[in-house]
N, C-alpha and C positions, 0 to 999 in steps of 0.2 A: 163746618158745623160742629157744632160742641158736643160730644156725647158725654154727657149731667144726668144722672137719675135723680137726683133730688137727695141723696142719702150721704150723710156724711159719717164714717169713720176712722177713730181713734187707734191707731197701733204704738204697742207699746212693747218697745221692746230695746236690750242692752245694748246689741250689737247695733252700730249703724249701718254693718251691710245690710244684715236683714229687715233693718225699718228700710231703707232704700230700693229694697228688693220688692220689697210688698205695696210700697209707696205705688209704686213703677206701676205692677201688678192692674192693685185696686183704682190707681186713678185711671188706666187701661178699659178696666170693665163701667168707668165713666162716674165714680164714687168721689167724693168729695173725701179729702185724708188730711186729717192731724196725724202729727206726730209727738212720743214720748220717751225720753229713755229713761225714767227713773220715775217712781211712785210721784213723788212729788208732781212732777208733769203731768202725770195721768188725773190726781187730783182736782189739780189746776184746770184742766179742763172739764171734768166729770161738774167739780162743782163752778164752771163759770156759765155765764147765761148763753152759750151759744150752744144750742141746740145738737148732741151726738144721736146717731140712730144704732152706733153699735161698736164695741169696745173690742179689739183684738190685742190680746195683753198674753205676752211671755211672764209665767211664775217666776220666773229669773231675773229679777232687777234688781238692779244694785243696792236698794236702800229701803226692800219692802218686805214686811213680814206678811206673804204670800196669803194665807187666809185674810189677815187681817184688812188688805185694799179692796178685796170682794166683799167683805162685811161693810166695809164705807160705801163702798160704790151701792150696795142693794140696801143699806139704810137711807141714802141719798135718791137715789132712781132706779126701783128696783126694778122697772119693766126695762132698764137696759138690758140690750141681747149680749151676752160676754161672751166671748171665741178664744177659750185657753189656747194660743201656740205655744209648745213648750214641747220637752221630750222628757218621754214616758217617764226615765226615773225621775224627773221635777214633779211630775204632777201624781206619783204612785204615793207621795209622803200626803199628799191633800185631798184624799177622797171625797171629803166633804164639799171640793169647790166642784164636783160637779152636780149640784144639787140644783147650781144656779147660771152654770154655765155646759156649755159645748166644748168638749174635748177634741183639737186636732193635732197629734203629733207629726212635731217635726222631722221629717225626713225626706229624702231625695226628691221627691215630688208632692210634697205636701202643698205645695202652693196651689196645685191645681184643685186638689180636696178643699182646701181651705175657701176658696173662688167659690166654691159650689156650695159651702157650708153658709158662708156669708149669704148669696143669693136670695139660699130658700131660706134663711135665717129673719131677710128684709123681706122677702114676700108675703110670710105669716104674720107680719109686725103692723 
């Protein structure tokens, strides 16, 4: 039996252990998962026609001026839910992303915050 909630999630992030990790994770709790490692990707999906319910994106990408992906993505769909993974000092220079998004940093057991953050994140949606 397939456990499928119906919700599919974008993570975006540099490192491929931690897309890997989270991949692992999220399709665990039964989540449909894209994956991204660079602005571009994230893009690429945000604006293509298949359907996300929720963006999990490290400020940290190789090729993204960090406000400026969150301003595309909420001029494009702004009722996307965004889940900043990142650590504290990445996201202390952007205080303004979290106007629009959910802040969880990265640290030793952030995954399981993060698990619980997505949850009630798709419950309210």
């Amino acid at each position: 039996m397939e456990n499928e909630n119906g919700f599919t999630i974008l993570i975006a992030d540099r490192n491929p252990n931690v897309r890997e990790l989270l991949k692992r994770e999220m399709l665990a709790e039964g989540y449909r998962v894209r994956l991204a490692r660079d602005s571009r990707e994230v893009l690429k999906w945000v604006f293509s026609q298949a359907p996300l319910d929720l963006l999990i994106l490290d400020l940290d990408l190789p090729d993204a001026g960090e406000v400026e992906i969150l301003e595309q993505i909420n001029d494009r769909i702004p009722q996307l839910p965004v889940v900043l993974h990142s650590f504290r000092t990445d996201h202390a220079n952007y205080p303004e992303a979290l106007i629009t998004a959910v802040f969880v940093e990265k640290q030793g057991n952030s995954v399981e915050h993060l698990k619980k953050v997505v949850s009630k994140m798709l419950d309210r949606s």
